[in-house]
N, CA, C and O atoms as CSV, one atom per row, in Angstrom:
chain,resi,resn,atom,element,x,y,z
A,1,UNK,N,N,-4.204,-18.043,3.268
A,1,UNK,CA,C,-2.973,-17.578,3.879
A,1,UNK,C,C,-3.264,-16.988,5.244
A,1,UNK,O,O,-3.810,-15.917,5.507
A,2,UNK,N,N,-2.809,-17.866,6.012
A,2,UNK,CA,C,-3.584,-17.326,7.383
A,2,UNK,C,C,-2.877,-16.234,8.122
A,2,UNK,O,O,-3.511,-15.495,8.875
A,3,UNK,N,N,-1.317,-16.074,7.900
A,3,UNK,CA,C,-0.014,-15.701,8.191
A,3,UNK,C,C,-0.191,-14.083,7.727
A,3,UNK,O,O,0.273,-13.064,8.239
A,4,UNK,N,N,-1.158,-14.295,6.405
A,4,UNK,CA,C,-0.891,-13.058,5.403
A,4,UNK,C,C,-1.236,-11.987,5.999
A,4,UNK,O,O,-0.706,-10.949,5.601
A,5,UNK,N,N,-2.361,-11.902,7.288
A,5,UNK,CA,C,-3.060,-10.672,8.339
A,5,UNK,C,C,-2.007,-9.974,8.752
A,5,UNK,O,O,-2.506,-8.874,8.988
A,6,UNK,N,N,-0.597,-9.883,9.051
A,6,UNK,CA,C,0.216,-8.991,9.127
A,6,UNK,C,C,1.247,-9.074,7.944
A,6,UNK,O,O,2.412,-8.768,8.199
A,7,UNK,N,N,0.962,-9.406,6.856
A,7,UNK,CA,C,1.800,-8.760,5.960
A,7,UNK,C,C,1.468,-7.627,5.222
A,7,UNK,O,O,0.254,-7.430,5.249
A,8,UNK,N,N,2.152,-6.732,4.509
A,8,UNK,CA,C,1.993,-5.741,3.979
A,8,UNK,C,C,1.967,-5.705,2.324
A,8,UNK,O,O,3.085,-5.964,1.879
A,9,UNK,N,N,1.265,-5.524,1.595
A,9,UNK,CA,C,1.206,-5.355,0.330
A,9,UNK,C,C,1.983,-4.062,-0.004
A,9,UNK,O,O,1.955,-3.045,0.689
A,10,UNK,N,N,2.879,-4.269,-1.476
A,10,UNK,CA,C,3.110,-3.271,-1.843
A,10,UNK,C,C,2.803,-3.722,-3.558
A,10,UNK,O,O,2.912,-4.821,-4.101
A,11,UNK,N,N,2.351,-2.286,-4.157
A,11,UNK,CA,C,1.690,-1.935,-4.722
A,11,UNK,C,C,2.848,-1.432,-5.888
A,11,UNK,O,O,3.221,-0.340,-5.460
A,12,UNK,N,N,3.406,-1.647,-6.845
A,12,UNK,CA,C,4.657,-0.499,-7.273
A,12,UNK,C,C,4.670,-1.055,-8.760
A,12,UNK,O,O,4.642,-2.280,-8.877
A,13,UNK,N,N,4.712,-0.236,-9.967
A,13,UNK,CA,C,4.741,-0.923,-11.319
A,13,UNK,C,C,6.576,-0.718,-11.408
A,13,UNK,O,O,7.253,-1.181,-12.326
A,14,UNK,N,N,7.110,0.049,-10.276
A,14,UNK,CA,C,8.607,0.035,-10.712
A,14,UNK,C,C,9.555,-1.340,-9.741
A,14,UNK,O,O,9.631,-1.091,-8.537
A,15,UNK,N,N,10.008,-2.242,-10.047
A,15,UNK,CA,C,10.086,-3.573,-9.112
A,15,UNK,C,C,11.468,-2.816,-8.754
A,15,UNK,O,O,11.619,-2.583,-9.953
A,16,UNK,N,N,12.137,-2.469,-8.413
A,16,UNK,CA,C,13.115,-1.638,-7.773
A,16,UNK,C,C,12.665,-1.241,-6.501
A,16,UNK,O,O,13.274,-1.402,-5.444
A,17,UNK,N,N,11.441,-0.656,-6.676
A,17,UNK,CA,C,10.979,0.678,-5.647
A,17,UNK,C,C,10.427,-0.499,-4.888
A,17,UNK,O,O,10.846,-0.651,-3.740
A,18,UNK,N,N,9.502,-1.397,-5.389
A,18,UNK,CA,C,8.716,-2.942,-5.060
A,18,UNK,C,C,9.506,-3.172,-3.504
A,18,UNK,O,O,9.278,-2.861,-2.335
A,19,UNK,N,N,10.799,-4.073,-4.437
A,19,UNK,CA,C,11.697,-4.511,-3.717
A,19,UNK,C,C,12.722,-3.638,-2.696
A,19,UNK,O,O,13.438,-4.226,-1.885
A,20,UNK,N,N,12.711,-2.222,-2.824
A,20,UNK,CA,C,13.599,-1.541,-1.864
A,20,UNK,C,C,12.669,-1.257,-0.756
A,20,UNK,O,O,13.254,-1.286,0.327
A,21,UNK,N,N,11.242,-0.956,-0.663
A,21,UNK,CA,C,10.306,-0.619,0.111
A,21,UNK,C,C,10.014,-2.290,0.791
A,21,UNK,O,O,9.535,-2.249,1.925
A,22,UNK,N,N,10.243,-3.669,0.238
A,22,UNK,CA,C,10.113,-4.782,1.179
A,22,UNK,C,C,10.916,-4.566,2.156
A,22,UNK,O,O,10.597,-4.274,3.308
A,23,UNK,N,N,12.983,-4.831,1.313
A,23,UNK,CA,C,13.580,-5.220,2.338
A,23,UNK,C,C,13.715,-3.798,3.714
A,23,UNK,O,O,14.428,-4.183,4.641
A,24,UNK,N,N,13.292,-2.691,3.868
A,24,UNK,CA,C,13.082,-1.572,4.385
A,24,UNK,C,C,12.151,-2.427,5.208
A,24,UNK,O,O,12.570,-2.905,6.262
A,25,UNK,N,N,10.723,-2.689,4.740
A,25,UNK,CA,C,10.108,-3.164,5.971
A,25,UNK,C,C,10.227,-4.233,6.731
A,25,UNK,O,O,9.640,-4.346,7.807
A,26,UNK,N,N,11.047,-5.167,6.205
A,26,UNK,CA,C,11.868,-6.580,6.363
A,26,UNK,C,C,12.832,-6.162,7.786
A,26,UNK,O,O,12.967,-6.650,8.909
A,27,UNK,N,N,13.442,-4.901,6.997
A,27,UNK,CA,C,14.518,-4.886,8.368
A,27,UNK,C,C,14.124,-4.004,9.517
A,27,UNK,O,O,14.858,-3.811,10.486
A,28,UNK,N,N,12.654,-3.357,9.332
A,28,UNK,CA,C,11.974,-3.727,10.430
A,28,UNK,C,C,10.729,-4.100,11.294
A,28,UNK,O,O,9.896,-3.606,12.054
A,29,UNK,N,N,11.268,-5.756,10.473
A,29,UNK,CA,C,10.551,-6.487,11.299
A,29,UNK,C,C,8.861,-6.999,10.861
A,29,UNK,O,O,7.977,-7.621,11.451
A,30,UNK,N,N,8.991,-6.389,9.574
A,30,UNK,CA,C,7.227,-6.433,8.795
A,30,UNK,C,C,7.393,-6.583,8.024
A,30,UNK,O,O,8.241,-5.882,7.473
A,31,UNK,N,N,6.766,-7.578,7.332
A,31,UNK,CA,C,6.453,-8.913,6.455
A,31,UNK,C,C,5.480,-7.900,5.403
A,31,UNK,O,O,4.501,-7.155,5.456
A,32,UNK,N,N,6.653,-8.528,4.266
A,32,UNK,CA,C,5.863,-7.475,2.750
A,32,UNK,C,C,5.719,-8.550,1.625
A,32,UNK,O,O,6.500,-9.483,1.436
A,33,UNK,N,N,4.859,-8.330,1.080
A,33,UNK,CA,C,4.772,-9.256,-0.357
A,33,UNK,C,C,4.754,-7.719,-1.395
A,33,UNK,O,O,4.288,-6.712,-0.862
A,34,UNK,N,N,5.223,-7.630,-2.711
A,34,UNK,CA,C,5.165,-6.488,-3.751
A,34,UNK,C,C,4.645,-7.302,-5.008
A,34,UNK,O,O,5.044,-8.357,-5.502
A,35,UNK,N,N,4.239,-6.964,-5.144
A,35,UNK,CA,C,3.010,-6.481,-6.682
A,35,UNK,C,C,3.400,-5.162,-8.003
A,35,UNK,O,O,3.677,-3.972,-7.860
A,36,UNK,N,N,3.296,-5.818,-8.967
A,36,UNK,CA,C,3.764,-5.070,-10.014
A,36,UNK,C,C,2.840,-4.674,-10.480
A,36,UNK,O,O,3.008,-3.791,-11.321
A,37,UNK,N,N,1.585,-5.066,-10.211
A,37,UNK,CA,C,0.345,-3.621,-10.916
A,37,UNK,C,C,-0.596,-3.897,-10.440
A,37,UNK,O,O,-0.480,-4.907,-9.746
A,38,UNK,N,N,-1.740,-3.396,-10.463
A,38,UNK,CA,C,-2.675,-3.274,-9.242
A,38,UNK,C,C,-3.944,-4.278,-9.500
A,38,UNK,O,O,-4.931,-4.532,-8.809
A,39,UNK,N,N,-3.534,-4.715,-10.707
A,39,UNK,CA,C,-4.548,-6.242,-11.577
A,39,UNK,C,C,-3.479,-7.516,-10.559
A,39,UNK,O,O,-3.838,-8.419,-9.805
A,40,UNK,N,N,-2.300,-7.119,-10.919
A,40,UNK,CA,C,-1.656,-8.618,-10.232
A,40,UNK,C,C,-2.360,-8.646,-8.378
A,40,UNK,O,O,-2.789,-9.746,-8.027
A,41,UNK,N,N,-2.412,-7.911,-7.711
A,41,UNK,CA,C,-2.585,-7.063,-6.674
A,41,UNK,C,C,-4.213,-7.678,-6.042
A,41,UNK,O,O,-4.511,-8.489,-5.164
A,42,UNK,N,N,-4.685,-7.174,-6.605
A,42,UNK,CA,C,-6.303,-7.760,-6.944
A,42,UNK,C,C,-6.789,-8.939,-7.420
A,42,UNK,O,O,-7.981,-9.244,-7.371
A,43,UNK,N,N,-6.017,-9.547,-7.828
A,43,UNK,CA,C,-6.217,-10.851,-8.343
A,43,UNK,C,C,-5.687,-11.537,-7.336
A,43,UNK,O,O,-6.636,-12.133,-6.829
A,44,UNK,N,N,-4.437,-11.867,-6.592
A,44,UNK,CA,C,-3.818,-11.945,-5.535
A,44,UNK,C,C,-4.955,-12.086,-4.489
A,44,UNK,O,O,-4.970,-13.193,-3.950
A,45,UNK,N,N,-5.917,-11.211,-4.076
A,45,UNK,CA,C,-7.003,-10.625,-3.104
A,45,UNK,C,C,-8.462,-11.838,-3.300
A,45,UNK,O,O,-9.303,-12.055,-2.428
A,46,UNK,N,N,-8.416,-12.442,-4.605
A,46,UNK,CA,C,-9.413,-13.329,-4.698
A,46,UNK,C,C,-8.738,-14.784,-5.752
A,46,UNK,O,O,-9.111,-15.221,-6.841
A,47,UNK,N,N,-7.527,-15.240,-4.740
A,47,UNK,CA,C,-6.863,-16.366,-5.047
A,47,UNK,C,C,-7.988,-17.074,-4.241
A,47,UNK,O,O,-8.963,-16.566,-3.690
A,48,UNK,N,N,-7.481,-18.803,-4.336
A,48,UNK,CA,C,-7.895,-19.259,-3.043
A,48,UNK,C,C,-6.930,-20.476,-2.544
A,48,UNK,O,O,-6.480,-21.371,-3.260
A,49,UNK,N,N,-6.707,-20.284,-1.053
A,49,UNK,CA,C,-7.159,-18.805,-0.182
A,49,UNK,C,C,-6.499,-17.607,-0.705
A,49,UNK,O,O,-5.334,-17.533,-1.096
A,50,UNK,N,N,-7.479,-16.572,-0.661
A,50,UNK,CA,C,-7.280,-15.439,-0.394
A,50,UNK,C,C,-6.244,-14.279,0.257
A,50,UNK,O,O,-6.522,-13.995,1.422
A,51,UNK,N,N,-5.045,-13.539,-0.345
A,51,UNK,CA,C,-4.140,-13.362,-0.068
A,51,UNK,C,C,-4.842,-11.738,0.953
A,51,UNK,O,O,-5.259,-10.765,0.326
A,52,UNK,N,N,-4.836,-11.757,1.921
A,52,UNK,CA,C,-5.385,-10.853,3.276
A,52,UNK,C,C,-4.152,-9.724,3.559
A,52,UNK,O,O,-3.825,-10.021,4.708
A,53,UNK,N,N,-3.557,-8.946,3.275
A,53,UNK,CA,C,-3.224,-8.576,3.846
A,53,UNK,C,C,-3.387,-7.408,4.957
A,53,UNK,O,O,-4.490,-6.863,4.933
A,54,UNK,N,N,-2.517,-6.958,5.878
A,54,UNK,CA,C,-2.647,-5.857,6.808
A,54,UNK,C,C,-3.503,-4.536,6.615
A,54,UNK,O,O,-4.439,-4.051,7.252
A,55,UNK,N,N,-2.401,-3.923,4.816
A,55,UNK,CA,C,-2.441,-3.143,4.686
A,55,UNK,C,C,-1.772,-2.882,3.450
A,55,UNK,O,O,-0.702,-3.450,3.228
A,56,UNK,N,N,-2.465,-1.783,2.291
A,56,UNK,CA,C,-1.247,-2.245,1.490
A,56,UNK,C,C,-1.048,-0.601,0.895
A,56,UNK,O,O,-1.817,0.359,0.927
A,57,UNK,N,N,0.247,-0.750,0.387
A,57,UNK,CA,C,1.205,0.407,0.020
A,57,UNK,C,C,0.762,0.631,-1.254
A,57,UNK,O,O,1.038,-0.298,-2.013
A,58,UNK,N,N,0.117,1.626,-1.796
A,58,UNK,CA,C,0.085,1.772,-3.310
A,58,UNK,C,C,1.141,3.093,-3.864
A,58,UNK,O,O,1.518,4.180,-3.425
A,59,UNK,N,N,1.309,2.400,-4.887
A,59,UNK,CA,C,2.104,3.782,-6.126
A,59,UNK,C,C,0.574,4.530,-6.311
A,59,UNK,O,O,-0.556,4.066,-6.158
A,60,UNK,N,N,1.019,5.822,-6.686
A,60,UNK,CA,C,-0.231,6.467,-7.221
A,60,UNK,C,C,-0.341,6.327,-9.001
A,60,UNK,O,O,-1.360,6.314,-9.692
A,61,UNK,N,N,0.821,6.250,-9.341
A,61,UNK,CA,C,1.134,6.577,-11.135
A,61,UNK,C,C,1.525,5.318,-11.705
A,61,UNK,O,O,2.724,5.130,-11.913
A,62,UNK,N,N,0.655,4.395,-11.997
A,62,UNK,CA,C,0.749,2.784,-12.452
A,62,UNK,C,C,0.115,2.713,-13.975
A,62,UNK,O,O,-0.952,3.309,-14.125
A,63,UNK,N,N,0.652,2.069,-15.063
A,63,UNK,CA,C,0.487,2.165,-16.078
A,63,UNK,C,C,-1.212,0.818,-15.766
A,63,UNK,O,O,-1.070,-0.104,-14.962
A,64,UNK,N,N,-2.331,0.967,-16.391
A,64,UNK,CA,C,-3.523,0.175,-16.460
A,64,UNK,C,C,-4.319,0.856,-15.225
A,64,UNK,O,O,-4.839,1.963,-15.370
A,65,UNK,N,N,-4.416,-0.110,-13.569
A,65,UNK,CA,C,-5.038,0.898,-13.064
A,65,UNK,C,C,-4.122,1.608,-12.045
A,65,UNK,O,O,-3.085,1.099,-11.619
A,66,UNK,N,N,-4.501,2.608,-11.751
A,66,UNK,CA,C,-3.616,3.623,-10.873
A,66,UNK,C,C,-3.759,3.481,-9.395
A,66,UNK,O,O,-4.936,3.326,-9.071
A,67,UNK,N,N,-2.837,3.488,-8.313
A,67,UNK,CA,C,-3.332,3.399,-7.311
A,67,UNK,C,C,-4.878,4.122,-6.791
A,67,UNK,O,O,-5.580,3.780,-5.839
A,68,UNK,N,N,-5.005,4.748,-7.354
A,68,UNK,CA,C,-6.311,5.250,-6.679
A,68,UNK,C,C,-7.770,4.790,-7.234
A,68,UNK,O,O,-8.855,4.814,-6.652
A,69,UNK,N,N,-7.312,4.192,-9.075
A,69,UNK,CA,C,-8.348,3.119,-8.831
A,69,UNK,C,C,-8.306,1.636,-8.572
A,69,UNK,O,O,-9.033,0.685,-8.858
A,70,UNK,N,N,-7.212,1.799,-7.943
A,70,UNK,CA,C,-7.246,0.093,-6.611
A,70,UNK,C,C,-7.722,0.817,-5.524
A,70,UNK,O,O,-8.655,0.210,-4.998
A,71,UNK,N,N,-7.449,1.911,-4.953
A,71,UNK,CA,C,-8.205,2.559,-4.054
A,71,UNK,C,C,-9.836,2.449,-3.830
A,71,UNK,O,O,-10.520,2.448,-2.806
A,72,UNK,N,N,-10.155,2.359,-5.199
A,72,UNK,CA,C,-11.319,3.202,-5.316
A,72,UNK,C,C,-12.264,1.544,-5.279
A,72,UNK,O,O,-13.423,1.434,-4.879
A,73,UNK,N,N,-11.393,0.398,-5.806
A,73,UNK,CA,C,-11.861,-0.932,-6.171
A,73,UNK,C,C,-11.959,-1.396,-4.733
A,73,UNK,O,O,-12.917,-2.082,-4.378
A,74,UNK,N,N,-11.046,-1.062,-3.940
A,74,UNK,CA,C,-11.076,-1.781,-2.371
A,74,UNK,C,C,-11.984,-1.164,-1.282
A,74,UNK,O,O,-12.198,-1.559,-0.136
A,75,UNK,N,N,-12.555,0.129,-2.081
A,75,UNK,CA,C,-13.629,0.917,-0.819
A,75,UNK,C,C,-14.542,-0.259,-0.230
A,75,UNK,O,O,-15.008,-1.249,-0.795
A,76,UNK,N,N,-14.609,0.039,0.670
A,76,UNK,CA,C,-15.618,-0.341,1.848
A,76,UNK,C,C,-14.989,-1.933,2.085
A,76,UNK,O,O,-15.827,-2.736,2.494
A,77,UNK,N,N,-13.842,-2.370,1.905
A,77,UNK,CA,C,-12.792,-3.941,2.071
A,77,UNK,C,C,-12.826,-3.166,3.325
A,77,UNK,O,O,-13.642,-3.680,4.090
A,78,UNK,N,N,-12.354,-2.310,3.743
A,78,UNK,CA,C,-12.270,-1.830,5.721
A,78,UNK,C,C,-10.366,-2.678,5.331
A,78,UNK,O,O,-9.861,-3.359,6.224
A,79,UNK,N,N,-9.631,-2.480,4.033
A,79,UNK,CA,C,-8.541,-2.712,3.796
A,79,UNK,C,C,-7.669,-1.610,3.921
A,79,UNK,O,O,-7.641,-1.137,2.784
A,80,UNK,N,N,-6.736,-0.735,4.852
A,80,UNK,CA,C,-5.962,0.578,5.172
A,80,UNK,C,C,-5.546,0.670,3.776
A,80,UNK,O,O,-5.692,-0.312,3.048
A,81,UNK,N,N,-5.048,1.744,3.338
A,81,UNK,CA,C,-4.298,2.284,2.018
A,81,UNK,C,C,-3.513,3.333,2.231
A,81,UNK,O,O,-3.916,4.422,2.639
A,82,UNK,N,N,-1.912,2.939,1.861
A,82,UNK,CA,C,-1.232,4.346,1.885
A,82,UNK,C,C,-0.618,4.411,1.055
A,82,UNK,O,O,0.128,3.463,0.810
A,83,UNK,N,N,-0.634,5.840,0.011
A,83,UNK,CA,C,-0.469,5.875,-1.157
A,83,UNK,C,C,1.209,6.706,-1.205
A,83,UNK,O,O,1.632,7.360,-0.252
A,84,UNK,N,N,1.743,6.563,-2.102
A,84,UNK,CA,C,3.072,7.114,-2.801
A,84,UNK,C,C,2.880,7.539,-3.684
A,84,UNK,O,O,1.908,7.164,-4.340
A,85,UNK,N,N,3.758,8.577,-4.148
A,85,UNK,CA,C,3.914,8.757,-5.081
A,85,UNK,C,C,5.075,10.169,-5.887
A,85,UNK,O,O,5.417,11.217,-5.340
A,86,UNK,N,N,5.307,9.860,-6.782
A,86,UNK,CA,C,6.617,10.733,-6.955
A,86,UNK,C,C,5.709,12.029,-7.991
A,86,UNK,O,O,6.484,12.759,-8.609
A,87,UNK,N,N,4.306,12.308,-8.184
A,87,UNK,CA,C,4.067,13.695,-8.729
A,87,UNK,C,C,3.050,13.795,-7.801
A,87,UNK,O,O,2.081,13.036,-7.805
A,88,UNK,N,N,3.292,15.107,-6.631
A,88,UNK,CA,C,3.081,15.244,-5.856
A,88,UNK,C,C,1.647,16.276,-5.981
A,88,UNK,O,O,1.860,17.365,-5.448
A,89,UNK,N,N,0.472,16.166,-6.478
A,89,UNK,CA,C,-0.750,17.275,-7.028
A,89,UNK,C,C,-1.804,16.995,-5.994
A,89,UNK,O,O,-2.138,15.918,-5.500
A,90,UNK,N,N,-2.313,18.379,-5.751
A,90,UNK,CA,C,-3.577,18.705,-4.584
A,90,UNK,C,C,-4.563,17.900,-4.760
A,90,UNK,O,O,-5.230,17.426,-3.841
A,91,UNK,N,N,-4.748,17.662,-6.069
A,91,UNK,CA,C,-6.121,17.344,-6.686
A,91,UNK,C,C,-5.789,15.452,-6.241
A,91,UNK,O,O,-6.666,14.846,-5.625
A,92,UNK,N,N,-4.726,14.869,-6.567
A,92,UNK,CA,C,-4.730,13.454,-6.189
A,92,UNK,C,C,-4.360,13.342,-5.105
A,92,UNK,O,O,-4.159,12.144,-4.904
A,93,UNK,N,N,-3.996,14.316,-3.669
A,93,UNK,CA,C,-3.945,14.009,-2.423
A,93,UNK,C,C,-5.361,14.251,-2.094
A,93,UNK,O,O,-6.155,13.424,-1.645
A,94,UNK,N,N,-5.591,15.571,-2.395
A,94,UNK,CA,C,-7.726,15.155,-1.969
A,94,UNK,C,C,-8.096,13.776,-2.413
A,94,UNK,O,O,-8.985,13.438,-1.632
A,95,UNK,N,N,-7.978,13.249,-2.872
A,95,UNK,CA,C,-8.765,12.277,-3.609
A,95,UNK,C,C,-8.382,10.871,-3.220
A,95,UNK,O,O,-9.008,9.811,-3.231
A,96,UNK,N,N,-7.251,11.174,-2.902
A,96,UNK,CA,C,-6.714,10.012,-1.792
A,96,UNK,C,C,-7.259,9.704,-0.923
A,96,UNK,O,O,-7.931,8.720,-0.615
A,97,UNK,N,N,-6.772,11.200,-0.161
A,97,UNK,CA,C,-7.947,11.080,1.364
A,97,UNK,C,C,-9.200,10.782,1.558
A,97,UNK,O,O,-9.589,10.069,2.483
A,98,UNK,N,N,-10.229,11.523,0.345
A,98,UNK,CA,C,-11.777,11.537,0.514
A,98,UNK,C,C,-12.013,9.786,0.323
A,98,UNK,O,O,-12.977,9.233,0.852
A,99,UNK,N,N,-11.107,9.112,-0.412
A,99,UNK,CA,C,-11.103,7.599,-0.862
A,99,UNK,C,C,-10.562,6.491,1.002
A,99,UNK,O,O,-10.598,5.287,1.259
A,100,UNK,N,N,-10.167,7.639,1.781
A,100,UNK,CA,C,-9.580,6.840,2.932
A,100,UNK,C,C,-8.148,6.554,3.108
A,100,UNK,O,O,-7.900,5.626,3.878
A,101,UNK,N,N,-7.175,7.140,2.569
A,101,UNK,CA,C,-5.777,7.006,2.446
A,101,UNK,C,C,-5.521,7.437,3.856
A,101,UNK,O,O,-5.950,8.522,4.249
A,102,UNK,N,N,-4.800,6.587,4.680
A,102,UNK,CA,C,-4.500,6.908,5.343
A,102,UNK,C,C,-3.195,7.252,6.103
A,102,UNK,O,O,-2.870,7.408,7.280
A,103,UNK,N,N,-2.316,7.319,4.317
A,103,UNK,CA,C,-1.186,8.509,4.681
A,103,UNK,C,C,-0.832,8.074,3.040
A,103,UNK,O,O,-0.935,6.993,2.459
A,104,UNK,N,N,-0.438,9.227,2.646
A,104,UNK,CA,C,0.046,9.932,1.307
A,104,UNK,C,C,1.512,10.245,1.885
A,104,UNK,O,O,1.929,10.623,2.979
A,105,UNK,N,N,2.085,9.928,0.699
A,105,UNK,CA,C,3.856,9.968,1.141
A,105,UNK,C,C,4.502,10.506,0.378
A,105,UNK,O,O,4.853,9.544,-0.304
A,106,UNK,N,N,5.160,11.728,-0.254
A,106,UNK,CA,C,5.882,11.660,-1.699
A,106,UNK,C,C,7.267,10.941,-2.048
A,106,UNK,O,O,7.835,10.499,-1.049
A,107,UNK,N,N,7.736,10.794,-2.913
A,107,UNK,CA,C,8.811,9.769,-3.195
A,107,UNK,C,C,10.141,11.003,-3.589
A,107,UNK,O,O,10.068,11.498,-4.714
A,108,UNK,N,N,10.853,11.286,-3.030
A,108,UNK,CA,C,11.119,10.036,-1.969
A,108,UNK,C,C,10.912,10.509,-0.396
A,108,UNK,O,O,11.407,11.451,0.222
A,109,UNK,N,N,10.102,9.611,-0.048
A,109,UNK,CA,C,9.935,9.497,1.314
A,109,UNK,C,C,10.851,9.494,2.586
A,109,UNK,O,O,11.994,9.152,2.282
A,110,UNK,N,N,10.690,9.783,3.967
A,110,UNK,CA,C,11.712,9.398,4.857
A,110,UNK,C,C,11.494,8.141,5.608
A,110,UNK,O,O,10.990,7.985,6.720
A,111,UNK,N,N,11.931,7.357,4.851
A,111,UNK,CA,C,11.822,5.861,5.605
A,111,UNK,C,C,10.763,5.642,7.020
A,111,UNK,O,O,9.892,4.777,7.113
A,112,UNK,N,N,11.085,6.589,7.967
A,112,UNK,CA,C,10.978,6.386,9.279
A,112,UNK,C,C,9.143,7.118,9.439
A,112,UNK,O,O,8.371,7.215,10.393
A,113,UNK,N,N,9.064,7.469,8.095
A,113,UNK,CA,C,7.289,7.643,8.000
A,113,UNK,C,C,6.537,6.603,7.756
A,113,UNK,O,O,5.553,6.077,8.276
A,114,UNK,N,N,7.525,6.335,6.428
A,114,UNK,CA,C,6.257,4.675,5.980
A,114,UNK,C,C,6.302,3.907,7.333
A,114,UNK,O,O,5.331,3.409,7.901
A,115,UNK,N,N,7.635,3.895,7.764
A,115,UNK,CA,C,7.426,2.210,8.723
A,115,UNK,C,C,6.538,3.167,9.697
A,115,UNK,O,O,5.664,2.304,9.775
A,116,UNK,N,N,6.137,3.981,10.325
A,116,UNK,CA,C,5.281,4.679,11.268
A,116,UNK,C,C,4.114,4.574,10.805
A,116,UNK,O,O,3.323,3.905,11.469
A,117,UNK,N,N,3.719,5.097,9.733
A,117,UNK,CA,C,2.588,4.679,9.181
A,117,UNK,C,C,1.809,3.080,9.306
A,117,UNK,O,O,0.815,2.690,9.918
A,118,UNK,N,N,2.843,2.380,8.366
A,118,UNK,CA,C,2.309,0.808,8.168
A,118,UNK,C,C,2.220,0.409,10.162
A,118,UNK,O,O,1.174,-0.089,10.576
A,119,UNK,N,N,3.258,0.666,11.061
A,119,UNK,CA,C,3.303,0.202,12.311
A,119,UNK,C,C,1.852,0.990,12.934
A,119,UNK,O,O,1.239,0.395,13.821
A,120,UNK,N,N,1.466,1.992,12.568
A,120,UNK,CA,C,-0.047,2.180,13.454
A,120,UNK,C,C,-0.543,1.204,12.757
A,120,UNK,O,O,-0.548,0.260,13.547
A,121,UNK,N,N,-0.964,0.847,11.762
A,121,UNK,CA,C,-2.297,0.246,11.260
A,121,UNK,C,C,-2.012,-1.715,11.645
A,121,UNK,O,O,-2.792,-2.665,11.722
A,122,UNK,N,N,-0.282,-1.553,11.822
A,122,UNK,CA,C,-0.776,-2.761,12.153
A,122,UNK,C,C,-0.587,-3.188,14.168
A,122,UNK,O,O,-0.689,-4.198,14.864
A,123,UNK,N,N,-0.307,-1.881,14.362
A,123,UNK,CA,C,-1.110,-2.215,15.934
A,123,UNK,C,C,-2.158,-1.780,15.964
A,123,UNK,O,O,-2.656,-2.192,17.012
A,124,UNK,N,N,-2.745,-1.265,15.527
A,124,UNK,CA,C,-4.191,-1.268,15.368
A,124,UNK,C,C,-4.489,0.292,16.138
A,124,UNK,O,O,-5.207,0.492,17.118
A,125,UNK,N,N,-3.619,1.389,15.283
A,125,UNK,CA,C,-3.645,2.949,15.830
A,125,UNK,C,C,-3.799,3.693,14.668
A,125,UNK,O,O,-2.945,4.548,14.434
A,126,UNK,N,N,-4.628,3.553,13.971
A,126,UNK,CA,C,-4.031,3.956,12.452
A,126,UNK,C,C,-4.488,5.775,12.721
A,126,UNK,O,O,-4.708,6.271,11.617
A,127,UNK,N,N,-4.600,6.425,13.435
A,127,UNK,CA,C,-4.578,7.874,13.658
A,127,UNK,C,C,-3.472,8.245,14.654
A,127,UNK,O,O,-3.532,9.259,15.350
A,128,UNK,N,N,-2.260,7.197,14.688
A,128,UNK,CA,C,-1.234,7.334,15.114
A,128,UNK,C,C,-0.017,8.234,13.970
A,128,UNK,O,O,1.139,8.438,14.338
């Protein structure tokens, strides 16, 4: 998927949240594929070809593995990660970060963060 370098993965076991966080980045202007658990997600990552994306959005609270161990599975991919999540604890924002998250969001979020977020990493500012 050669196309797939600016799309955005999302990461979400709730397909509601999946699909409201695409068409959000859809309308502006950034190309999302969503994933219902972080096995579909990963498996996706060693199709062939190989589904590449930008950057991808994880839930933190996923029934099998949790965003942070897709986090923890993609270390050193040099793949961005920004995590969500609706139980908001010190102990899984450290652990985010020390893993490379490079933005933690709680749910519900203000729209105009994620797309700021996902838009540094995919102009290539991600300490924007």
């Amino acid at each position: 998927m050669s196309a797939s370098r600016q799309s955005v993965a999302i990461v979400d076991d709730e397909e509601s949240v999946g699909r409201a966080i695409r068409r959000l980045l859809k309308s502006a202007g950034i190309d999302a594929v969503a994933f219902a658990s972080g096995e579909a997600f990963l498996k996706a990552l060693h199709t062939t070809p190989p589904y590449e994306p930008a950057c991808v959005i994880l839930d933190f609270q996923m029934p099998g593995l949790t965003g942070l161990d897709v986090q923890q599975r993609l270390s050193g991919s040099g793949l961005p990660v920004i995590i969500i999540t609706a139980h908001d604890e010190p102990r899984v924002r450290e652990q985010a970060r020390a893993g490379g998250a490079l933005a933690y969001l709680c749910k519900p979020f203000d729209e105009l963060d994620l797309i700021d977020a996902v838009r540094s990493v995919l102009d290539g500012d991600p300490d924007a």
